[in-house]
N, CA, C and O atoms as CSV, one atom per row, in Angstrom:
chain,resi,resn,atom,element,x,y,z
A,1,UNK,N,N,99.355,108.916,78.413
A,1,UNK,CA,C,98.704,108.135,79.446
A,1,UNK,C,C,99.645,107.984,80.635
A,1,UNK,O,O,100.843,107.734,80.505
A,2,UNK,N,N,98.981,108.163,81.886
A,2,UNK,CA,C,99.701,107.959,83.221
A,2,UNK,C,C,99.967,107.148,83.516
A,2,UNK,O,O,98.976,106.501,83.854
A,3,UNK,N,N,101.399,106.300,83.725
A,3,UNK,CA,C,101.716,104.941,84.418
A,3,UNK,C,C,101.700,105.865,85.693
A,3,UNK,O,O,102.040,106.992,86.052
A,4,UNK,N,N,100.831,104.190,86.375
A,4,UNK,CA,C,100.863,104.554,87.836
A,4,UNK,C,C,101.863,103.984,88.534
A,4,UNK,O,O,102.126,102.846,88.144
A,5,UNK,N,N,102.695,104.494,89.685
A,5,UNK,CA,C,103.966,103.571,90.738
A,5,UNK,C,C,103.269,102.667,91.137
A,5,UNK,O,O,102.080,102.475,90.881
A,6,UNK,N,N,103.939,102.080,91.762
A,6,UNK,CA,C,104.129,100.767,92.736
A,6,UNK,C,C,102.791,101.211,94.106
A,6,UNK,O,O,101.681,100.682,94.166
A,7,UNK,N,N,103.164,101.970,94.785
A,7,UNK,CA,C,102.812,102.958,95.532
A,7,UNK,C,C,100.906,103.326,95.401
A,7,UNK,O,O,99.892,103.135,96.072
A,8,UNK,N,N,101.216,103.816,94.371
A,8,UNK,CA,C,99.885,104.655,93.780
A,8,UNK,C,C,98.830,103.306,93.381
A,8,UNK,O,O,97.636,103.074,93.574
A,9,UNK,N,N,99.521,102.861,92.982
A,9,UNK,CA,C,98.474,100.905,92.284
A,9,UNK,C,C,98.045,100.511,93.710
A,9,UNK,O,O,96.856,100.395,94.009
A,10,UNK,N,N,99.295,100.260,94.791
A,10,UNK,CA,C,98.934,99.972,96.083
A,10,UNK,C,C,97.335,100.449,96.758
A,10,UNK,O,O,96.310,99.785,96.910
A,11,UNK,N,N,97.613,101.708,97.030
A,11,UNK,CA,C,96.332,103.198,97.278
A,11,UNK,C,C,95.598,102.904,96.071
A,11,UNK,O,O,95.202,101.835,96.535
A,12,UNK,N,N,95.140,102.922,95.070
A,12,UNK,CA,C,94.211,102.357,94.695
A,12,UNK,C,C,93.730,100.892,94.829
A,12,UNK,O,O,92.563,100.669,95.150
A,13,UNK,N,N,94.269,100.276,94.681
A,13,UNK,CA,C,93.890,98.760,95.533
A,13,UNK,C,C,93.333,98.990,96.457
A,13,UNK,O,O,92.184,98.553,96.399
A,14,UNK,N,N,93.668,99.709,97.748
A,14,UNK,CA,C,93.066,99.655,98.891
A,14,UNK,C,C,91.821,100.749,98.653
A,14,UNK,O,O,90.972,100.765,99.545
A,15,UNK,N,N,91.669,101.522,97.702
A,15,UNK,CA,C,90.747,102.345,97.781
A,15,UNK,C,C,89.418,101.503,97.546
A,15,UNK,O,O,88.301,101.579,98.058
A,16,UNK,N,N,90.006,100.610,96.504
A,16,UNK,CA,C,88.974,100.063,95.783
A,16,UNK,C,C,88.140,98.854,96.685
A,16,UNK,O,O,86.938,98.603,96.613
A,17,UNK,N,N,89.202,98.169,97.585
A,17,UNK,CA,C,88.949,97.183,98.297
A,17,UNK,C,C,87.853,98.017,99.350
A,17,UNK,O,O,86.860,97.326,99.577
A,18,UNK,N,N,87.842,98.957,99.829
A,18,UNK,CA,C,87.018,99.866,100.813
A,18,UNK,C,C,85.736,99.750,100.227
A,18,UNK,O,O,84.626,99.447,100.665
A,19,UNK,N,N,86.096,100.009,99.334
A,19,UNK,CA,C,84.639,100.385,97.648
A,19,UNK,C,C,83.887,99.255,98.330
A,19,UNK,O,O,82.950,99.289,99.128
A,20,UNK,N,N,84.591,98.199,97.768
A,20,UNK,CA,C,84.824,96.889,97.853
A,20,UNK,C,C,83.402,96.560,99.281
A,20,UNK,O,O,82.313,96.009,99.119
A,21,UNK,N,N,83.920,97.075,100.414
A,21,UNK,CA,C,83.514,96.709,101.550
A,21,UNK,C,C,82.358,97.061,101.981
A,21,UNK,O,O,81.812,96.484,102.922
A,22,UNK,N,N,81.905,97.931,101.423
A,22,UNK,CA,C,80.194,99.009,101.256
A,22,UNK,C,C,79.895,98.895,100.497
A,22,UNK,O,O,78.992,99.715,100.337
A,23,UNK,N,N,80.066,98.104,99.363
A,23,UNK,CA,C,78.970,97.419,97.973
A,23,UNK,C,C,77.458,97.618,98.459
A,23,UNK,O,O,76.666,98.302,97.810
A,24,UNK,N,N,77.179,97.086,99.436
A,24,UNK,CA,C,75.588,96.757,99.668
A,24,UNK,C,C,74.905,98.026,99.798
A,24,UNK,O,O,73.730,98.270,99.524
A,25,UNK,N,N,76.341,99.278,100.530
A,25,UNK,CA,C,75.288,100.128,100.942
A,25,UNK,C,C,75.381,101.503,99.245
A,25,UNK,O,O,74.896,102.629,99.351
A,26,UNK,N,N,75.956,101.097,98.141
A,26,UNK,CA,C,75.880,101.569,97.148
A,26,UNK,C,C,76.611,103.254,97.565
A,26,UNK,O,O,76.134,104.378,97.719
A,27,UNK,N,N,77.955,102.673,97.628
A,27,UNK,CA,C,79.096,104.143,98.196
A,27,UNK,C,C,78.993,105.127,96.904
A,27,UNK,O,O,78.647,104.600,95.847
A,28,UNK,N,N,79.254,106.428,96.918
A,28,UNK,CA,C,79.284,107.259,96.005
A,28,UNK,C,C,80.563,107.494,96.131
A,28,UNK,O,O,81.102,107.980,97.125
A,29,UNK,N,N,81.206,107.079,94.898
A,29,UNK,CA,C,82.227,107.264,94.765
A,29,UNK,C,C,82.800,108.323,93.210
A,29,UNK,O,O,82.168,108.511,92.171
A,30,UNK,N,N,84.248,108.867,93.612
A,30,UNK,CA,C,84.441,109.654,92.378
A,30,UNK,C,C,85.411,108.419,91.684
A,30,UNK,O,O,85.748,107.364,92.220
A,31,UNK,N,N,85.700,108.851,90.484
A,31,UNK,CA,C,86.573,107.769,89.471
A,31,UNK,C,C,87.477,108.519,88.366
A,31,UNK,O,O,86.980,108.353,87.252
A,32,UNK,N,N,88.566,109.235,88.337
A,32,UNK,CA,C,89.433,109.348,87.540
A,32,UNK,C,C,90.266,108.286,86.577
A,32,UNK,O,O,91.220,107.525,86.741
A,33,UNK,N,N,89.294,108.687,85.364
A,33,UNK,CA,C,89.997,107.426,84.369
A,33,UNK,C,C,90.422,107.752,83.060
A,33,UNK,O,O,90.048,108.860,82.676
A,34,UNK,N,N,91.040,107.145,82.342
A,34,UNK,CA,C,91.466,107.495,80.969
A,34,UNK,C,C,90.469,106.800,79.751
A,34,UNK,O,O,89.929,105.701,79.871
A,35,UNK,N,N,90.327,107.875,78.310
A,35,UNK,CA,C,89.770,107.556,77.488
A,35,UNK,C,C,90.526,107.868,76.537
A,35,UNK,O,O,91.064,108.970,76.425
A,36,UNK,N,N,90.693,106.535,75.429
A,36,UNK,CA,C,91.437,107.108,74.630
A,36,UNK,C,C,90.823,107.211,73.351
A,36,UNK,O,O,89.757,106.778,72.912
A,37,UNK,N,N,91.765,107.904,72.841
A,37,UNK,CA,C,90.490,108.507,71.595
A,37,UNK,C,C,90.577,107.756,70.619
A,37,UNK,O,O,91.627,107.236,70.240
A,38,UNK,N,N,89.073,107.567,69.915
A,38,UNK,CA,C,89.477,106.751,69.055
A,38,UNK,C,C,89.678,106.656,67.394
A,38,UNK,O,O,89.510,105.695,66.642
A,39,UNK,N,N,90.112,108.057,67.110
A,39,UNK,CA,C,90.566,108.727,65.956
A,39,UNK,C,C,91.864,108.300,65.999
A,39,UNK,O,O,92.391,107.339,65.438
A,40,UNK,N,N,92.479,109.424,66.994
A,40,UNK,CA,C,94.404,109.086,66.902
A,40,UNK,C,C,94.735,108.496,68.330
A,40,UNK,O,O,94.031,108.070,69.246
A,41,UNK,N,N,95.786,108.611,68.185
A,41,UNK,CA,C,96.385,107.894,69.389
A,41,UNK,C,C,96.958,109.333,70.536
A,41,UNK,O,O,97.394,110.463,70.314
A,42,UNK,N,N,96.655,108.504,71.833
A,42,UNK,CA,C,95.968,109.548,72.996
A,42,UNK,C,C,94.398,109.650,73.559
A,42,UNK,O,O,93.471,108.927,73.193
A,43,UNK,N,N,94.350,110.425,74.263
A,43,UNK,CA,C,92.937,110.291,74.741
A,43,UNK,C,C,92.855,111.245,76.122
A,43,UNK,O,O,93.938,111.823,76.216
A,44,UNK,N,N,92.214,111.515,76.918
A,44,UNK,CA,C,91.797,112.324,77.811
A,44,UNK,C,C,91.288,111.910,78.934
A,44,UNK,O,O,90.499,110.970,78.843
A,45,UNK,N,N,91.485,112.295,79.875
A,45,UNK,CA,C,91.302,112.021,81.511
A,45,UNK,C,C,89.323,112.534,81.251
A,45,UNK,O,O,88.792,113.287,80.435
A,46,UNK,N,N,88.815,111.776,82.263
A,46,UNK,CA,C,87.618,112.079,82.916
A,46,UNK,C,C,87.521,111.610,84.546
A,46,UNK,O,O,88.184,110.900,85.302
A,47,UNK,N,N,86.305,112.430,84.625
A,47,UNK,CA,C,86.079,111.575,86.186
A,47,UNK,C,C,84.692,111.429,86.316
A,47,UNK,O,O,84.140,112.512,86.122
A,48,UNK,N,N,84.191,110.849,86.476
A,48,UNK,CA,C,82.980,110.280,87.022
A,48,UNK,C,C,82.594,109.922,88.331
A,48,UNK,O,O,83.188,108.925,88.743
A,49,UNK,N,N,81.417,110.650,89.468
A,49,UNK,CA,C,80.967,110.794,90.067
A,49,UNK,C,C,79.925,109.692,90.210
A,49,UNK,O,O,79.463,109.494,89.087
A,50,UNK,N,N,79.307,108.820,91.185
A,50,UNK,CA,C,78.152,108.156,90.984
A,50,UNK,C,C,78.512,106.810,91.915
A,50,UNK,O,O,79.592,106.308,92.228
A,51,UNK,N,N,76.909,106.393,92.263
A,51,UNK,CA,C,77.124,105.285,92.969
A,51,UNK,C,C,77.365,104.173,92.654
A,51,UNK,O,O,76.556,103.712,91.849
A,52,UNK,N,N,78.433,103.299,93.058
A,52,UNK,CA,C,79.274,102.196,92.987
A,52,UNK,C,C,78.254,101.379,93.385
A,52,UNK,O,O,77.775,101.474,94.515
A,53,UNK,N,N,77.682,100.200,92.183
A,53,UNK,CA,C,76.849,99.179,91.910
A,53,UNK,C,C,77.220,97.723,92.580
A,53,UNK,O,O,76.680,97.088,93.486
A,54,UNK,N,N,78.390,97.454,91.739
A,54,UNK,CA,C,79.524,96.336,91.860
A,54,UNK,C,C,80.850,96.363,91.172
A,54,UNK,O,O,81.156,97.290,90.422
A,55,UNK,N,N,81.737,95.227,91.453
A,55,UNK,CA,C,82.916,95.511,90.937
A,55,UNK,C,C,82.823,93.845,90.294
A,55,UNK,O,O,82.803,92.775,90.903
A,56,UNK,N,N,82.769,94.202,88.538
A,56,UNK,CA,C,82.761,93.038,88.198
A,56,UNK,C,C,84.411,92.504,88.006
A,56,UNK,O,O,85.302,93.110,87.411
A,57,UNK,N,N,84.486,91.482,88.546
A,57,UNK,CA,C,85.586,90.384,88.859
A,57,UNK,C,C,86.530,90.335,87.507
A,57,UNK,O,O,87.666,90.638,87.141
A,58,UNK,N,N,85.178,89.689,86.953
A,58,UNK,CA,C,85.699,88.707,85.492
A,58,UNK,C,C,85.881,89.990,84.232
A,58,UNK,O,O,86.388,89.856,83.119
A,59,UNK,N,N,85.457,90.871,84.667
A,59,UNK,CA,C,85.453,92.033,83.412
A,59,UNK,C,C,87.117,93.158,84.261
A,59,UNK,O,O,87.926,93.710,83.514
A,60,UNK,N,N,87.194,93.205,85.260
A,60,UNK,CA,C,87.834,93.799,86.278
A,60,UNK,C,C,87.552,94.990,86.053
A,60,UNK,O,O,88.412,95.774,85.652
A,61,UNK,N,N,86.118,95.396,86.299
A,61,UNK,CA,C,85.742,96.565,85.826
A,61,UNK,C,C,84.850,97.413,86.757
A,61,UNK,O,O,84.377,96.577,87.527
A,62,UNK,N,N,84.424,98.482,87.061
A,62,UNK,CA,C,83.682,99.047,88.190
A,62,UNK,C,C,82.014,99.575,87.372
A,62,UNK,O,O,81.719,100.387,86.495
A,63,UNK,N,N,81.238,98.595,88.236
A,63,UNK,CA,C,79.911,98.803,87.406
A,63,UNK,C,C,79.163,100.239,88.064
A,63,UNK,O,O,79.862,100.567,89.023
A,64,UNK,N,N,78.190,101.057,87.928
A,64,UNK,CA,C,77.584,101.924,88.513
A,64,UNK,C,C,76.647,101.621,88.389
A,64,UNK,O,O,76.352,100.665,87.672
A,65,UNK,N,N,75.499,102.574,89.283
A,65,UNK,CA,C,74.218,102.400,89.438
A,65,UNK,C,C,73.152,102.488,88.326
A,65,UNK,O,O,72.007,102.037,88.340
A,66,UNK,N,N,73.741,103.115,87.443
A,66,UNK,CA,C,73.168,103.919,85.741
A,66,UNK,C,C,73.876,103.203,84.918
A,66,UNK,O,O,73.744,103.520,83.736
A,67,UNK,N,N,74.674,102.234,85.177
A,67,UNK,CA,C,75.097,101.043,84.365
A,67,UNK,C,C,76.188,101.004,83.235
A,67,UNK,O,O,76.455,100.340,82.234
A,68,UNK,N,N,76.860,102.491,84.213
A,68,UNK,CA,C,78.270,102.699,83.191
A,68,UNK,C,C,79.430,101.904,83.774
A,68,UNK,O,O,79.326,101.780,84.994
A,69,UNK,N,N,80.462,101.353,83.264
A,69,UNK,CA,C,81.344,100.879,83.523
A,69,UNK,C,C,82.889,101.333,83.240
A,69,UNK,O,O,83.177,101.958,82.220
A,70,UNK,N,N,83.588,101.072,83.948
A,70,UNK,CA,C,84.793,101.762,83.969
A,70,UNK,C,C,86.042,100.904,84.233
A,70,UNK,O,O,86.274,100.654,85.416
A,71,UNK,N,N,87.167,100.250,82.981
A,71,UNK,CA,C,87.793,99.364,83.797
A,71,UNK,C,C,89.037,99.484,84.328
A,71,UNK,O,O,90.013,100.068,83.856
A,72,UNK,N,N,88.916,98.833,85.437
A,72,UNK,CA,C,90.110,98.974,86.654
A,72,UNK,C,C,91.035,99.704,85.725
A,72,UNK,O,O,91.212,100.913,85.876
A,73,UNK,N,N,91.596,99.074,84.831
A,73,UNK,CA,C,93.106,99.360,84.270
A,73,UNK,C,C,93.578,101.040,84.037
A,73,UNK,O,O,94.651,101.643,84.014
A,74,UNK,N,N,91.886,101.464,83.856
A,74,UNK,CA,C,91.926,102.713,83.096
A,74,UNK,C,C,91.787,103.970,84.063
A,74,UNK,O,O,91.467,105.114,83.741
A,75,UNK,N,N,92.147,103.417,85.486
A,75,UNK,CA,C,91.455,104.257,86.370
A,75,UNK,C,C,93.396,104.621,87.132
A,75,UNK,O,O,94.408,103.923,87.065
A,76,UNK,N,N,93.165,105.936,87.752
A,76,UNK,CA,C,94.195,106.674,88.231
A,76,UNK,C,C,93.802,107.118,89.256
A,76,UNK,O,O,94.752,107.336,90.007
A,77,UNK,N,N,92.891,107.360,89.667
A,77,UNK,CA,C,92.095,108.170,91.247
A,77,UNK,C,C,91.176,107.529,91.188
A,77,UNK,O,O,90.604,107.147,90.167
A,78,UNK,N,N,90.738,107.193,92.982
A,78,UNK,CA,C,89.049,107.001,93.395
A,78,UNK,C,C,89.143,107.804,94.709
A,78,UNK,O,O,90.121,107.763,95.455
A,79,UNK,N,N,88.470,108.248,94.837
A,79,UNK,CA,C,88.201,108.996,95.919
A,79,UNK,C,C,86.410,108.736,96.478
A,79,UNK,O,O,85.460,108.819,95.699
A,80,UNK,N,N,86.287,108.434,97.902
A,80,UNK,CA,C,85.529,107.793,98.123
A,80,UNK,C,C,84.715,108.953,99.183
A,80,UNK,O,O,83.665,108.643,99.746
């Protein structure tokens, strides 16, 4: 699993805060995140494509329009 820098957490923060700022108009955003497996230990990168619903607070998690969720912690790229 990828620790992210100082740097990179930063740029995603601000990516997300953008996200953040076009909620209403439902941004399509991409999402590079980690899954880990749940046999052994490790797991595999995905990315997910799709429009950005909301960003739930209390879960700190990124909801989509099709009602998948993705949380912050697990995410390494957004590209907007």
């Amino acid at each position: 699993r990828v620790e992210l820098g100082e740097s990179a957490v930063e740029e995603l923060e601000r990516k997300l805060a953008d996200a953040a700022a076009h909620i209403s108009e439902r941004p399509e955003i991409s999402v590079t995140y980690f899954v880990p497996d749940a046999r052994k230990e490790g797991g595999a990168y995905m990315t997910r494509t799709g429009a950005l619903k909301r960003i739930d607070e209390l879960e700190r998690a990124l909801v989509f329009a099709d009602g998948a969720k993705i949380a912050v912690g697990d995410i390494i790229s957004v590209e907007t």
